[in-house]
C-alpha positions in Angstrom: 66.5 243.6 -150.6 64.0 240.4 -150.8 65.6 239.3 -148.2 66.1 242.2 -145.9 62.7 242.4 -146.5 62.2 238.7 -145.7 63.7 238.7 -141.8 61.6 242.2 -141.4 58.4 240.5 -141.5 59.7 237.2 -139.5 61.0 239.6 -137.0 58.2 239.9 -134.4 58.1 235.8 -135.3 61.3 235.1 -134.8 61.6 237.1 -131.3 58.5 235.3 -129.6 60.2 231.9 -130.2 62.5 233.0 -127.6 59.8 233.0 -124.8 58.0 229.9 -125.6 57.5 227.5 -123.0 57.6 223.6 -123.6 53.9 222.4 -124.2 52.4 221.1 -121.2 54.0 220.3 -117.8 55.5 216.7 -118.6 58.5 216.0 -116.6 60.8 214.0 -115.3 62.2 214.1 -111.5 65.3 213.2 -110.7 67.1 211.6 -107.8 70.7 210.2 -107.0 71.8 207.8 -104.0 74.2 208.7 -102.6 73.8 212.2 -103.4 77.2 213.3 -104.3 79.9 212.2 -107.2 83.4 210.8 -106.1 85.4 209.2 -108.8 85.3 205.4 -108.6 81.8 205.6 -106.6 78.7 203.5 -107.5 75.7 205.8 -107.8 71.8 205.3 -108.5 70.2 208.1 -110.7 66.0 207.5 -110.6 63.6 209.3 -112.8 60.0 209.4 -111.5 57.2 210.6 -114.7 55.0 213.4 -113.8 52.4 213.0 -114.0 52.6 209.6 -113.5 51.8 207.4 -117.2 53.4 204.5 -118.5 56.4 205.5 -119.8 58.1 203.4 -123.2 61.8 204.4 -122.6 63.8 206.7 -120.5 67.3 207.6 -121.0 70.1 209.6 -119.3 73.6 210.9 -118.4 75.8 212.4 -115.5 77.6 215.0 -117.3 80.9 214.4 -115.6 84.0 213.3 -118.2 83.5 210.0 -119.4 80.1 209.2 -118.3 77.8 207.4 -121.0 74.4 208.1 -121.7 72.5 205.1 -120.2 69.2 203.4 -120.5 66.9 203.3 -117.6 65.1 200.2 -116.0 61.9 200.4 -115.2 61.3 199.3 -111.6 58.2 197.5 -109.9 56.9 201.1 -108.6 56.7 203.1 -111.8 60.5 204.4 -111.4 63.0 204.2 -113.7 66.5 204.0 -112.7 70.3 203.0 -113.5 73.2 202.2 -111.7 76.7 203.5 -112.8 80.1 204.0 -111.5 81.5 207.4 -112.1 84.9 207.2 -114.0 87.6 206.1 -111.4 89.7 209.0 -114.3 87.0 211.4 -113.4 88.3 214.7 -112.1 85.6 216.1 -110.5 86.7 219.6 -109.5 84.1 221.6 -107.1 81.3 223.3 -109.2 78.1 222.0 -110.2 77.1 219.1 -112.0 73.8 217.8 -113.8 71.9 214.7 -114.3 69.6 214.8 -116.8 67.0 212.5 -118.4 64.6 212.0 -120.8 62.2 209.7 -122.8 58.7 209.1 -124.0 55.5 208.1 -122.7 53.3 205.4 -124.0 51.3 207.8 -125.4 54.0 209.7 -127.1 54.7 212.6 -125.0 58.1 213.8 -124.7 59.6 213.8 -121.0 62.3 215.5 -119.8 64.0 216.4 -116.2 67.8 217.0 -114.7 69.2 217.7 -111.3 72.0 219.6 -110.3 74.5 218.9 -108.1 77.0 220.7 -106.1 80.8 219.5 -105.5 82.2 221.9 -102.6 
């Protein structure tokens, strides 16, 4: 009963959660040269901070099989990058595909972005 009682009144609570957008508009934009994945191919995944701060770290992933989670480099410019070669193992069927990345500014905020890709 308590506890019926319990999830009544966390109801209206629990159900707005749902909705809730991420606080503030920090976020990450992603790019990848050369813009498709092939197994055995070399590819460059940059993250770009907006809007732009000094970032601390910035991590990410391809999420193909195989693929590690990476740190980024910061670049001259203010982007952050990595290189990787896609698993030569990889079978990368046609569908889509995402990069993602996040990290933290110097100031503590929390960054995030991805980018999806489509294999035809």
């Amino acid at each position: 009963m308590r506890r019926s009682l319990a999830l009544l009144v966390l109801l209206p609570f629990l159900s707005s959660c749902g909705s809730a957008k991420i606080q503030g508009d920090h976020r990450l934009i992603i790019s990848m040269d050369p813009p498709q994945l092939q197994a055995g191919s070399m590819i460059q995944v940059s993250a770009v901070p907006v809007p732009p701060t000094e970032m601390a770290w910035v991590s990410g992933t391809v999420k193909v099989m195989g693929a590690p989670v990476m740190p980024f480099q910061r670049q001259e410019n203010g982007t952050w990058t990595f290189k990787t070669m896609i698993p030569i193992f990889a079978s990368i069927t046609p569908g889509q595909y995402q990069a993602n990345a996040w990290g933290e500014s110097k100031d503590g905020q929390r960054y995030e972005g991805s980018l999806v890709l489509n294999v035809k």
